[in-house]
DSSP file (Angstrom, degrees, kcal/mol; ACC not computed):
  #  RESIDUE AA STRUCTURE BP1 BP2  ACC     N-H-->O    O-->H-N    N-H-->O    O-->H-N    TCO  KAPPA ALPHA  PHI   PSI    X-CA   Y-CA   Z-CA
    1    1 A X              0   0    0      0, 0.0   101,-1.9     0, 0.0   102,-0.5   0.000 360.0 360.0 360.0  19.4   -3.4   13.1   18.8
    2    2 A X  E     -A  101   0A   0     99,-0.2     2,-0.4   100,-0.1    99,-0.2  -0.980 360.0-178.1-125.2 146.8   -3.9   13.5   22.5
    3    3 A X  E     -A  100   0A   0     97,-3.0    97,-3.4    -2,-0.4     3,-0.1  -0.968  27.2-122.1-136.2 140.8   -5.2   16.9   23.8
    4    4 A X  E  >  -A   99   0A   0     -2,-0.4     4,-0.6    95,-0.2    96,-0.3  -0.319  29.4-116.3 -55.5 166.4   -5.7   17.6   27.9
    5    5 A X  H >> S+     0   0    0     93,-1.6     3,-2.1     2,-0.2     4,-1.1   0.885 117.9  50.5 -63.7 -84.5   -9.3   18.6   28.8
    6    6 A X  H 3> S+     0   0    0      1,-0.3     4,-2.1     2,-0.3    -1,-0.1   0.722 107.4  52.0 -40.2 -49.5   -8.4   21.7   29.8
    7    7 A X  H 34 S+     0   0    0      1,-0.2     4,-0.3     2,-0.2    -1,-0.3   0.872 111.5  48.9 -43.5 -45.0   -6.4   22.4   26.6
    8    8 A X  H X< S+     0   0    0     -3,-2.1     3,-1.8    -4,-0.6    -2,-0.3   0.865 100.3  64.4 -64.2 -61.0   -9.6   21.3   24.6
    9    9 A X  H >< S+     0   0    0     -4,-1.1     3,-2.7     1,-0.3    -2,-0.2   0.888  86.6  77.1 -69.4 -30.3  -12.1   23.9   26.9
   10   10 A X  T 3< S+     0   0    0     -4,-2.1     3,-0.4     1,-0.4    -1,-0.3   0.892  92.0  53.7 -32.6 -49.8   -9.8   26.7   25.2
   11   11 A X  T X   +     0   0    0     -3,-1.8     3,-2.6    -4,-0.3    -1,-0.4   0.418  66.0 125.8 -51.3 -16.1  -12.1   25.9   22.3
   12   12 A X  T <  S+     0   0    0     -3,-2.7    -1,-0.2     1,-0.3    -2,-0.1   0.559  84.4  28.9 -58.9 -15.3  -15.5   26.4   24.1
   13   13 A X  T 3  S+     0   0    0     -3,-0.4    -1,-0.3     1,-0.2     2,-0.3   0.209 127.4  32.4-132.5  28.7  -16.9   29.2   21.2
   14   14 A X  S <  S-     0   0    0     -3,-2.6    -1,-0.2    32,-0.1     2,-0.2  -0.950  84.8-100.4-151.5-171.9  -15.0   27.9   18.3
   15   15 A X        -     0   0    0     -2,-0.3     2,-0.2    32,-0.1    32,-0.2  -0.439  24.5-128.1 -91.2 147.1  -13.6   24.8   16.8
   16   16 A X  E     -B   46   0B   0     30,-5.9    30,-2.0    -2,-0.2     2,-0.2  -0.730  24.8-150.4 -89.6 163.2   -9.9   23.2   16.9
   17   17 A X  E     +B   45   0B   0     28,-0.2     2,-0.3    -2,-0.2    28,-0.2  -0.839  19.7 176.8-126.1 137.5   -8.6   22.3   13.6
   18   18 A X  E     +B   44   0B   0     26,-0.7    26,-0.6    -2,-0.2     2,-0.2  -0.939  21.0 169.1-142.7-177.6   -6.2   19.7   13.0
   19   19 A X  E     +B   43   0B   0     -2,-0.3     2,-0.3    24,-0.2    24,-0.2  -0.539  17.0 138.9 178.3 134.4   -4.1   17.6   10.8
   20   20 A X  E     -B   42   0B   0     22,-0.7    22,-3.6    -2,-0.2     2,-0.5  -0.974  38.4-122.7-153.4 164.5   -1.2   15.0   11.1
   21   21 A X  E     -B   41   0B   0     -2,-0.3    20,-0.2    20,-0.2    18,-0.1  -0.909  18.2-142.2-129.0 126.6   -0.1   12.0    9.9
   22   22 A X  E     +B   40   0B   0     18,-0.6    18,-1.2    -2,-0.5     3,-0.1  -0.266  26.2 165.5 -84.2 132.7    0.5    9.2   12.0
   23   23 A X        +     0   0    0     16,-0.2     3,-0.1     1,-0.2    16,-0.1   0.268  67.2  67.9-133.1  22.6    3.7    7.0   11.1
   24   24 A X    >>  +     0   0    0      1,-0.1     4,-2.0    14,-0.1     3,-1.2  -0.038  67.1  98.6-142.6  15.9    4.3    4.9   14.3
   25   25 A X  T 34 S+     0   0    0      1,-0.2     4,-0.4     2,-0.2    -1,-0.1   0.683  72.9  64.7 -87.4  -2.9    1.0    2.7   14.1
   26   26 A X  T 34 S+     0   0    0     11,-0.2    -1,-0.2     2,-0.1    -2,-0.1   0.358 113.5  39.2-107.2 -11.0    2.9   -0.4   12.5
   27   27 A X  T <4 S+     0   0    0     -3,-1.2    -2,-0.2     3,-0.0    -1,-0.1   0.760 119.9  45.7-111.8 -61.4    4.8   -0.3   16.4
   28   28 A X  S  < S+     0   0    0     -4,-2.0     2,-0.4     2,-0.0    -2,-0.1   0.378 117.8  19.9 -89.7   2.6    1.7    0.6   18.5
   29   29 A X        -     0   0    0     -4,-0.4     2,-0.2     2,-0.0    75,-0.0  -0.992  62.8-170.9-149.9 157.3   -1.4   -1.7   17.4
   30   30 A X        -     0   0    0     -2,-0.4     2,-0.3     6,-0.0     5,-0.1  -0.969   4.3-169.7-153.0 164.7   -1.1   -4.9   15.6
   31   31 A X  B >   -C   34   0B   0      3,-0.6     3,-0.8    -2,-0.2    -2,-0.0  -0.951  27.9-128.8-149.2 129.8   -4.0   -7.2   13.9
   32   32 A X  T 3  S+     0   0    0     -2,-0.3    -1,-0.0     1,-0.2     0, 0.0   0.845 106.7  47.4 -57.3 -30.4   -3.5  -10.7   12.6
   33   33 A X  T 3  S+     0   0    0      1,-0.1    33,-1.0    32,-0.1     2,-0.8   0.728  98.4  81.2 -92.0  -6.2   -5.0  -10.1    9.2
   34   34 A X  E <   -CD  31  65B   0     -3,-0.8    -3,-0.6     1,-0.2    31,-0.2  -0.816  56.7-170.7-107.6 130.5   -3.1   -6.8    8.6
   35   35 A X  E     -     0   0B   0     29,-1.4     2,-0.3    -2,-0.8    -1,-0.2   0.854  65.5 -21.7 -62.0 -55.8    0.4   -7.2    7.4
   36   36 A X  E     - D   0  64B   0     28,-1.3     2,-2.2    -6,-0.0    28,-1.3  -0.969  58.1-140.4-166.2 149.1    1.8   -3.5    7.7
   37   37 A X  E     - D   0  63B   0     -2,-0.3    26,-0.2    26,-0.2   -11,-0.2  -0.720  16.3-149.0-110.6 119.6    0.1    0.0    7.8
   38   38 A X        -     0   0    0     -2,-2.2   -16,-0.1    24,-0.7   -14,-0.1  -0.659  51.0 -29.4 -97.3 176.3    1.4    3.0    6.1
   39   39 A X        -     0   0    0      1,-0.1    23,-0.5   -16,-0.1   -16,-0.2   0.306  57.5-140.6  -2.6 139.8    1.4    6.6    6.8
   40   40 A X  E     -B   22   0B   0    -18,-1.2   -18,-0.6    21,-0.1    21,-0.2  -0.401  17.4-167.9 -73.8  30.0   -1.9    7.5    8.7
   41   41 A X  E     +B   21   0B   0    -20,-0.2    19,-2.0    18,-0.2     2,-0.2  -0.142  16.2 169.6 -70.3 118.4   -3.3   11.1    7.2
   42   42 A X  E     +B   20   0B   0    -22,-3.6   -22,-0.7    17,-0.3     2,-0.3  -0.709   7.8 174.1 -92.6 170.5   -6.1   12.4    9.7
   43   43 A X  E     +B   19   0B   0     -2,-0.2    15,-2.7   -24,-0.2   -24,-0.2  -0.743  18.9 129.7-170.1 131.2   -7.4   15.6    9.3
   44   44 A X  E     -B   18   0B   0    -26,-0.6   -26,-0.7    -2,-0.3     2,-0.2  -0.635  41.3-120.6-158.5-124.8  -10.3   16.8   11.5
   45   45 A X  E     -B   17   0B   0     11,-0.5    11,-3.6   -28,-0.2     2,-0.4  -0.841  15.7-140.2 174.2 154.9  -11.9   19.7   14.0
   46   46 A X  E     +BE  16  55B   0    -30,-2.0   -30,-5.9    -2,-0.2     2,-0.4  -0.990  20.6 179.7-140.9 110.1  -13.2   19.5   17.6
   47   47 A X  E     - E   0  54B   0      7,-1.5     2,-0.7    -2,-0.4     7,-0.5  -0.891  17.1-137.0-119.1 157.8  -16.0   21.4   18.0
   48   48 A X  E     + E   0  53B   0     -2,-0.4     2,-0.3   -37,-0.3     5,-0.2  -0.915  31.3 155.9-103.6 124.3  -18.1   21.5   22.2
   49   49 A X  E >   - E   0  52B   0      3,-0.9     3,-1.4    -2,-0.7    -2,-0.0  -0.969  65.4  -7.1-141.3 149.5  -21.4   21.4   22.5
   50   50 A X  T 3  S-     0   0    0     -2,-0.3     3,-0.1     1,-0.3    -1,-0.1   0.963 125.1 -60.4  66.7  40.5  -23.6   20.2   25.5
   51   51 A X  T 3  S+     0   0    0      1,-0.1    -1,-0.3    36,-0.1    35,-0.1   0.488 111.0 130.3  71.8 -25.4  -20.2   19.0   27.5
   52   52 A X  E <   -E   49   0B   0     -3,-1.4    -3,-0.9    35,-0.1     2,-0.3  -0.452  57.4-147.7 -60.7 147.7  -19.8   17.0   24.9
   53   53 A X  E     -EF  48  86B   0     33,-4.4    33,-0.6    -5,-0.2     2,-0.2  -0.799  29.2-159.3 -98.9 143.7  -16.1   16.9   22.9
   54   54 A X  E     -EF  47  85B   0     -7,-0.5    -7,-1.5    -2,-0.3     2,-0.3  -0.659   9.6-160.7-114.4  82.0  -16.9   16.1   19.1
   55   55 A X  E     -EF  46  84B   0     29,-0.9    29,-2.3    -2,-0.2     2,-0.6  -0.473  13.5-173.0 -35.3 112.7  -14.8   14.9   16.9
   56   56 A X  E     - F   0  83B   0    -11,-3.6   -11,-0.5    -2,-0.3     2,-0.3  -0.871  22.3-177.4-132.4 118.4  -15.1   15.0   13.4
   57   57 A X  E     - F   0  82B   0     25,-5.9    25,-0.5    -2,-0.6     2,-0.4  -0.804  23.1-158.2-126.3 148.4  -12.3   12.9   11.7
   58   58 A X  E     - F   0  81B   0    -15,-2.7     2,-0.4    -2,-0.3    23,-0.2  -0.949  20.3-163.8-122.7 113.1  -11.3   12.2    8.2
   59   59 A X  E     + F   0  80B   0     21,-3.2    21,-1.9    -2,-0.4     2,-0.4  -0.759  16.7 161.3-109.0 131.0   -9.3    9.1    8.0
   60   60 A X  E     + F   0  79B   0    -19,-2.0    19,-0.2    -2,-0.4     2,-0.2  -0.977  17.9 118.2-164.7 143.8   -7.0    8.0    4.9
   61   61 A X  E     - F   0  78B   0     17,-1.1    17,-1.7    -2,-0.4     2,-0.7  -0.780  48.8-124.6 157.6 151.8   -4.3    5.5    4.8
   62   62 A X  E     - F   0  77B   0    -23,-0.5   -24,-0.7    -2,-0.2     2,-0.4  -0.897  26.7-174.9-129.3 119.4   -3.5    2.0    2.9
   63   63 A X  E     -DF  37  76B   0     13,-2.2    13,-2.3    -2,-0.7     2,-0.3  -0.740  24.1-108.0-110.0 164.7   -2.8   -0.7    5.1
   64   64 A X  E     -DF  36  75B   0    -28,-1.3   -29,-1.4    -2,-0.4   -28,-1.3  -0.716  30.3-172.8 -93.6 134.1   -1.5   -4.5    3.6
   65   65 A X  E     -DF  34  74B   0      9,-2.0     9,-2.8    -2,-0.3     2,-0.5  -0.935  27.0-115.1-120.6 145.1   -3.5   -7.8    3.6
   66   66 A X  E     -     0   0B   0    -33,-1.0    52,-0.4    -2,-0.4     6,-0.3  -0.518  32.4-118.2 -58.7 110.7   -2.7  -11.0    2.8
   67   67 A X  E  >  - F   0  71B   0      4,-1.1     4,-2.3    -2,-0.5    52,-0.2  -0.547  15.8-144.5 -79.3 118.9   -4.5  -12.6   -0.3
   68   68 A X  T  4 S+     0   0    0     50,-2.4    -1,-0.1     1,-0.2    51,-0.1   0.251  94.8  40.9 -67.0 -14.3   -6.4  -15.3    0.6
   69   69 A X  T  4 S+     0   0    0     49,-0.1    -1,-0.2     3,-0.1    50,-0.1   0.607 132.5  21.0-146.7 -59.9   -5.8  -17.4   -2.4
   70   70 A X  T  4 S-     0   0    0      1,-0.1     2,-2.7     2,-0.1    -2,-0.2   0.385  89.1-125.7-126.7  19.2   -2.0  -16.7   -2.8
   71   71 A X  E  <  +F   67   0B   0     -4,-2.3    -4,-1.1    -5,-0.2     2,-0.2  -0.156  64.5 141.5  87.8 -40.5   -0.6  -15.4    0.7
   72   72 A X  E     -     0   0B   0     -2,-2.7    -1,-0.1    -6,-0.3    -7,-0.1  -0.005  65.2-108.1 -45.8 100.7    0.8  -12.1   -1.3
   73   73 A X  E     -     0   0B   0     -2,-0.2     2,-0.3    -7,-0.1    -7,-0.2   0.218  35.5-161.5 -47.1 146.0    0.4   -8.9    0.5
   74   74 A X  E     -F   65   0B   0     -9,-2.8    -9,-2.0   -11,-0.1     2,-0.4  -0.889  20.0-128.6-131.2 127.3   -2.7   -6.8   -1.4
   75   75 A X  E     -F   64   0B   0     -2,-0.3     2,-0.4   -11,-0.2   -11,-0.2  -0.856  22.4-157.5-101.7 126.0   -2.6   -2.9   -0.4
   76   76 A X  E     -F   63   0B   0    -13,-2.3   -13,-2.2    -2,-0.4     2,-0.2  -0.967   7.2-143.3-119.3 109.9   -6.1   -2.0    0.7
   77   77 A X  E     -F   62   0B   0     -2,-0.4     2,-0.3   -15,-0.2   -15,-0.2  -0.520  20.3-163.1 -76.8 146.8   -6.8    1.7    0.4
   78   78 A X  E     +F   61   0B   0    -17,-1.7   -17,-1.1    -2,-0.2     2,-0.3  -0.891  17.1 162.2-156.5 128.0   -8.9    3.1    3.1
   79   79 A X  E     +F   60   0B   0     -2,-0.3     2,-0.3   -19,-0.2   -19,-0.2  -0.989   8.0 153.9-114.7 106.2  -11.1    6.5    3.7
   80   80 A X  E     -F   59   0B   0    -21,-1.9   -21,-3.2    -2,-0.3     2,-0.9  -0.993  32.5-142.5-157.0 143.2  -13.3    7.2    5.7
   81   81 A X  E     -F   58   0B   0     -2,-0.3   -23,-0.2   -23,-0.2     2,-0.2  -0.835  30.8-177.1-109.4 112.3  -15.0   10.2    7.5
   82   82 A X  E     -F   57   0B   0     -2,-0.9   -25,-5.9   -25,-0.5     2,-0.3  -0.640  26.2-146.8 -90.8 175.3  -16.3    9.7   11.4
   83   83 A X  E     +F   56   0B   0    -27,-0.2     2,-0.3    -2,-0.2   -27,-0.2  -0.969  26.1 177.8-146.7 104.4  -18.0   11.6   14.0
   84   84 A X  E     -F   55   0B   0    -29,-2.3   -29,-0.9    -2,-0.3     2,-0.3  -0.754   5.7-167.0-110.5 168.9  -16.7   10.6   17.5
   85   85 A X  E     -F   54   0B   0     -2,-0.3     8,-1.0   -31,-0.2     2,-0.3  -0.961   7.8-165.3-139.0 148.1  -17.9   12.2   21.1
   86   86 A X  E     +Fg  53  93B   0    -33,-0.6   -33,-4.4    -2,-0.3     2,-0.2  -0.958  30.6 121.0-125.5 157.3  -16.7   12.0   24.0
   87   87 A X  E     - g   0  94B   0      6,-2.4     8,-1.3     2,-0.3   -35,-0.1  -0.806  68.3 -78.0-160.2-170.1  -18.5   12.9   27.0
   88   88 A X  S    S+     0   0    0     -2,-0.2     2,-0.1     6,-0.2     6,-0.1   0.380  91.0 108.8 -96.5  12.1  -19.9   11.3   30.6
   89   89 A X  S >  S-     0   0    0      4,-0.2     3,-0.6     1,-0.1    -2,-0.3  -0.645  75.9-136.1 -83.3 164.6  -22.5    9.7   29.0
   90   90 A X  T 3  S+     0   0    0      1,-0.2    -1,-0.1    -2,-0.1     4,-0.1   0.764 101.7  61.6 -80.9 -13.4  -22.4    6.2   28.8
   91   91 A X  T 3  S+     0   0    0      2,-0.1    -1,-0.2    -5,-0.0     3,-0.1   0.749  99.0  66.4 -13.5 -55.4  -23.6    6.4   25.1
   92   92 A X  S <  S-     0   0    0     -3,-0.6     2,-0.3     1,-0.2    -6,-0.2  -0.212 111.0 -89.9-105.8-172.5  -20.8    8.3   24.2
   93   93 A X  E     -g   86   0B   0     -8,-1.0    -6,-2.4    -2,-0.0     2,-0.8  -0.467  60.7-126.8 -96.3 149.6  -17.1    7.1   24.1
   94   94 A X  E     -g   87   0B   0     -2,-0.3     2,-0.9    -8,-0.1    -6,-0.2  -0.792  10.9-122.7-109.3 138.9  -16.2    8.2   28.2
   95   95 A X        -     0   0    0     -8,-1.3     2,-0.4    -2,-0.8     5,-0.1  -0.778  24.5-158.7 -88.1 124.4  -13.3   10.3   28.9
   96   96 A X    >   -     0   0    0     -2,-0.9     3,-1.0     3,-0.3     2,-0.8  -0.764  56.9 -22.0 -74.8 120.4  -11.2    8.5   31.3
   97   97 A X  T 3  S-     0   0    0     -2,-0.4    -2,-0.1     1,-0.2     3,-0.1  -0.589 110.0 -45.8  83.4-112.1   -8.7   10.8   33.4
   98   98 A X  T 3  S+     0   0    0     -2,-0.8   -93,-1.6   -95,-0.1     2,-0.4   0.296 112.6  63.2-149.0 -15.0   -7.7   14.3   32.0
   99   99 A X  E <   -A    4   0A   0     -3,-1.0     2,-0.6   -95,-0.2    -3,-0.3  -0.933  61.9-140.0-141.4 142.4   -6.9   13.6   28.1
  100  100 A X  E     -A    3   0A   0    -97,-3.4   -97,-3.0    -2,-0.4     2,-0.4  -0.897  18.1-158.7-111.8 138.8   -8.4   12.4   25.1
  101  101 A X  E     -A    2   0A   0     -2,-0.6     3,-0.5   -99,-0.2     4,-0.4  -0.913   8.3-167.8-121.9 106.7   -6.3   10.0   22.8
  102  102 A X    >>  +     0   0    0   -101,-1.9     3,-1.7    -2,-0.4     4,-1.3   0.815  68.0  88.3 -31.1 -62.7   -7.3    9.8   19.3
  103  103 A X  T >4 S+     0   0    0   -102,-0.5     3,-0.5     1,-0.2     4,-0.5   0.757  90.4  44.1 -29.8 -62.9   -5.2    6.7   18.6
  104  104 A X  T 3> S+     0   0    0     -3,-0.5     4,-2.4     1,-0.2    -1,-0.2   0.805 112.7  46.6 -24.1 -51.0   -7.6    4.3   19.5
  105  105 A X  H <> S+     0   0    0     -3,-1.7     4,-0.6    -4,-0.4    -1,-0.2   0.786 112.6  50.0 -89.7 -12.7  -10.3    5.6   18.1
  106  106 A X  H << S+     0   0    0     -4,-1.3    -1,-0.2    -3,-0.5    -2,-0.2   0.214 112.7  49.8 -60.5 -13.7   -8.5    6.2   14.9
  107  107 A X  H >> S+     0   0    0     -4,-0.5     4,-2.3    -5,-0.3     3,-1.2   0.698 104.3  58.0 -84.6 -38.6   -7.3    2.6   15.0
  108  108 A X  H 3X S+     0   0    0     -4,-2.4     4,-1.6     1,-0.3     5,-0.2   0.856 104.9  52.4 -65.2 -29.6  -10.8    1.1   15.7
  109  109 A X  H 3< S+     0   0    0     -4,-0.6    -1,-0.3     2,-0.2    -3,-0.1   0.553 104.4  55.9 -98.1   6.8  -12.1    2.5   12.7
  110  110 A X  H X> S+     0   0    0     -3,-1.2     3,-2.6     2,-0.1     4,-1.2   0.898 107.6  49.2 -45.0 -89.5   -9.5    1.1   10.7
  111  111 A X  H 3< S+     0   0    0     -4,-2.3    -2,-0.2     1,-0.3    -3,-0.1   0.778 109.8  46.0 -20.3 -58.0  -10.2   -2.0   11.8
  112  112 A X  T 3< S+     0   0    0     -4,-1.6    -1,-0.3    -5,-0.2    -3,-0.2   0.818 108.2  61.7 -72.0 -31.0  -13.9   -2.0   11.1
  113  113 A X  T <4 S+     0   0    0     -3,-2.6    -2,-0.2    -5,-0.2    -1,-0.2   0.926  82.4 110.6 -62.2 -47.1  -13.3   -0.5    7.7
  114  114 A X  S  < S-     0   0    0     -4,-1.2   -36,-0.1     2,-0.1    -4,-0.0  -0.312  72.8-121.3 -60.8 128.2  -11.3   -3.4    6.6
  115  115 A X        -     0   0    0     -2,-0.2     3,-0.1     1,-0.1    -1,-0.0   0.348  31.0-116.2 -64.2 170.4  -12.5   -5.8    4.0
  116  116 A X  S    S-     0   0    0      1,-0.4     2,-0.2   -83,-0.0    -1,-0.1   0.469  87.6 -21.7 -68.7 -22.1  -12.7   -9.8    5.4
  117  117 A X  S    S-     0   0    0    -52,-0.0    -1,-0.4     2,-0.0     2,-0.3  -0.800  75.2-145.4-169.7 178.0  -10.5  -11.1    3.5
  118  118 A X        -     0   0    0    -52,-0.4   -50,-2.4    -2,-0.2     2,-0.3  -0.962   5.6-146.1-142.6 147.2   -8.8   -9.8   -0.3
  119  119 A X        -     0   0    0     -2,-0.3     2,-0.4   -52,-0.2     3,-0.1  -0.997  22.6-112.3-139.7 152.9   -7.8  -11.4   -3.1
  120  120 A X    >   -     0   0    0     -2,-0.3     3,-4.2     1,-0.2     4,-0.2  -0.183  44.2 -91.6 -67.7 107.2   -4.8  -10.3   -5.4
  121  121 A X  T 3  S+     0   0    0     -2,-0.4    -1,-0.2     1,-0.3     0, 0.0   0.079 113.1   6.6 -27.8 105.1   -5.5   -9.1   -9.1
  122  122 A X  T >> S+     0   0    0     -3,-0.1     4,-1.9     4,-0.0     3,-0.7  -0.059  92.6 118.6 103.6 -18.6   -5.2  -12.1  -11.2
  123  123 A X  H <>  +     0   0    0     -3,-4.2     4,-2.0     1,-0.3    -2,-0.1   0.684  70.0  53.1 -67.1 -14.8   -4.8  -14.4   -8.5
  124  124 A X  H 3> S+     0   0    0      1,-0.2     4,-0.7    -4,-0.2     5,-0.4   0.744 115.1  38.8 -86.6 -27.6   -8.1  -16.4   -9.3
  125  125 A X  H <> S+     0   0    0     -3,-0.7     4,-2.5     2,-0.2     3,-0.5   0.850 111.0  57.8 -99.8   2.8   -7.2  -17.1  -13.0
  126  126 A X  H  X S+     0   0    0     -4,-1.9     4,-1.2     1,-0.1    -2,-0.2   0.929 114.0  49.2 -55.4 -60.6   -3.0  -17.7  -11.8
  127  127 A X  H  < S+     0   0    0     -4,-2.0    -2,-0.2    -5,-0.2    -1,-0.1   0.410 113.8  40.6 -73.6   5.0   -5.3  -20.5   -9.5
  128  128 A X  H >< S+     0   0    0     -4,-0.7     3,-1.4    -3,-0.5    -1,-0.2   0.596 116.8  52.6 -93.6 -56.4   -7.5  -22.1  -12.6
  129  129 A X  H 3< S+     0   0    0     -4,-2.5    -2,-0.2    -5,-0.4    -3,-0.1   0.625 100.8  52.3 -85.0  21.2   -4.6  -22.1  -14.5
  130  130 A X  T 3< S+     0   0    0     -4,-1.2     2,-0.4     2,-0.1    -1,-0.2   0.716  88.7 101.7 -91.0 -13.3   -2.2  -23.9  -12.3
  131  131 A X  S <  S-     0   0    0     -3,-1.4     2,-0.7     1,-0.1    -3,-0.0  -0.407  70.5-145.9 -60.2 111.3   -5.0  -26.8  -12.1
  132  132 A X        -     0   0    0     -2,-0.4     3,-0.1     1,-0.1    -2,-0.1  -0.739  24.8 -96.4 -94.1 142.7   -3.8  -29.3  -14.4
  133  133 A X        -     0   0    0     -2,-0.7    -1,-0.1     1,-0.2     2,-0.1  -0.050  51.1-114.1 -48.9 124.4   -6.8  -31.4  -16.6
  134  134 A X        -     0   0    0      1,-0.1     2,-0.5    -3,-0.0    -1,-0.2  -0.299  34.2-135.5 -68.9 148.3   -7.1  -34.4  -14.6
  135  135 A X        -     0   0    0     -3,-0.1    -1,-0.1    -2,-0.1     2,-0.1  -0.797  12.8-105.5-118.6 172.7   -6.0  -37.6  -16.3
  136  136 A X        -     0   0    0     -2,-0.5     2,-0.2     1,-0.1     5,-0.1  -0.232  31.0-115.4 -46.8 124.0   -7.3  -41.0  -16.6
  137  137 A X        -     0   0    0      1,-0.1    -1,-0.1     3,-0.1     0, 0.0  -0.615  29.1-118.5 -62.4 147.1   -5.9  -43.9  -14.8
  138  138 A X  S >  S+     0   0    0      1,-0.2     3,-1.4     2,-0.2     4,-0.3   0.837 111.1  58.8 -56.6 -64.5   -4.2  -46.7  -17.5
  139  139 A X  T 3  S+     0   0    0      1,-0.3     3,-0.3     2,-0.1     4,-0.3   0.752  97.9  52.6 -88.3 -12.8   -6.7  -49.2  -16.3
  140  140 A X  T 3  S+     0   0    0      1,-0.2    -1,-0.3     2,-0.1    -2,-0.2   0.172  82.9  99.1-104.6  45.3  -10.0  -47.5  -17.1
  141  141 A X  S X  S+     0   0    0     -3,-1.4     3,-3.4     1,-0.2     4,-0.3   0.933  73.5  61.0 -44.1 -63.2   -9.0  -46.9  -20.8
  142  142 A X  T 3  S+     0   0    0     -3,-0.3     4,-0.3     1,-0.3     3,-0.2   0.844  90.7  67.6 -60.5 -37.6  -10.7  -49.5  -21.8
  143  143 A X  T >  S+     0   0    0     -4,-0.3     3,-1.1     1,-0.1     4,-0.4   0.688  76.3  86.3 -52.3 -13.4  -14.3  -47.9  -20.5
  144  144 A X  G X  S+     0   0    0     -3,-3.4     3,-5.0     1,-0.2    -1,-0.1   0.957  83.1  58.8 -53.3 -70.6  -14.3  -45.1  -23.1
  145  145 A X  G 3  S+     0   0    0      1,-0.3    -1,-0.2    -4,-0.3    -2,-0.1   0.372  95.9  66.0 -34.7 -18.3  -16.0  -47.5  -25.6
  146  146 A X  G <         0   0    0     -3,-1.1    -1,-0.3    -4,-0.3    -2,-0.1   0.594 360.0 360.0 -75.6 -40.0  -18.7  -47.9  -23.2
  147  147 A X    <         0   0    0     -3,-5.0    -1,-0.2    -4,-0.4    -2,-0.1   0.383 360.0 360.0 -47.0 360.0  -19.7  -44.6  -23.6
């Protein structure tokens, strides 16, 4: 997921094509609220226009959260299609050095895709029904009659 410039200007009248899947992201980024990442599937095309590099990414992978309620890791599917550029403007994401690396930007939009918190199928009525009906203290028995 990293290309040279120069490799990339090879493209100047048609588009690159790509697709991998990324298996090493669980090593190279980490997040406090995600637990583990699986398989990474990108698939996209790099087309030039104006100087510009364009990226056009389709992003698909289910990474694990924690369930706010009952700690148990929750698998959160995520898809999503962006459209990144890089260029010299400052608008655009700026190529630094001689290569563009896709990992980043294929991590940030992970990131931003993911929900705020999850909670686990069933876990709200597991947490009503572990509440047990409070009881009465022994000494205010005697107040029912009152009623």
């Amino acid at each position: 997921m990293k290309w040279t410039i120069q490799h990339l200007n090879r493209y100047q009248f048609d588009s690159l094509k790509f697709e991998t899947t990324l298996s090493d992201f669980n090593e190279r980024f980490s997040h406090p609220d995600i637990t583990q990442i699986e398989d990474v599937n990108v698939e996209g095309r790099m087309i030039i226009r104006d100087a510009k590099y364009i990226f056009q990414l389709f992003i698909e992978t289910v990474i694990h959260m924690q369930c706010a309620l009952t700690l148990v890791d929750v698998p959160v599917a995520i898809q999503l299609d962006v459209e990144e550029i890089f260029s010299d403007d400052p608008a655009d994401h700026l190529i630094l050095g001689n290569d563009i690396d896709l990992y980043p930007i294929v991590w940030m939009n992970i990131v931003a895709e993911k929900p705020m918190r999850v909670i686990a199928d069933g876990a709200q009525r597991q947490f009503v029904e572990a509440k047990e009906p409070s009881k009465q203290h022994p000494g205010l028995k005697g107040l029912e009659k009152f009623k």
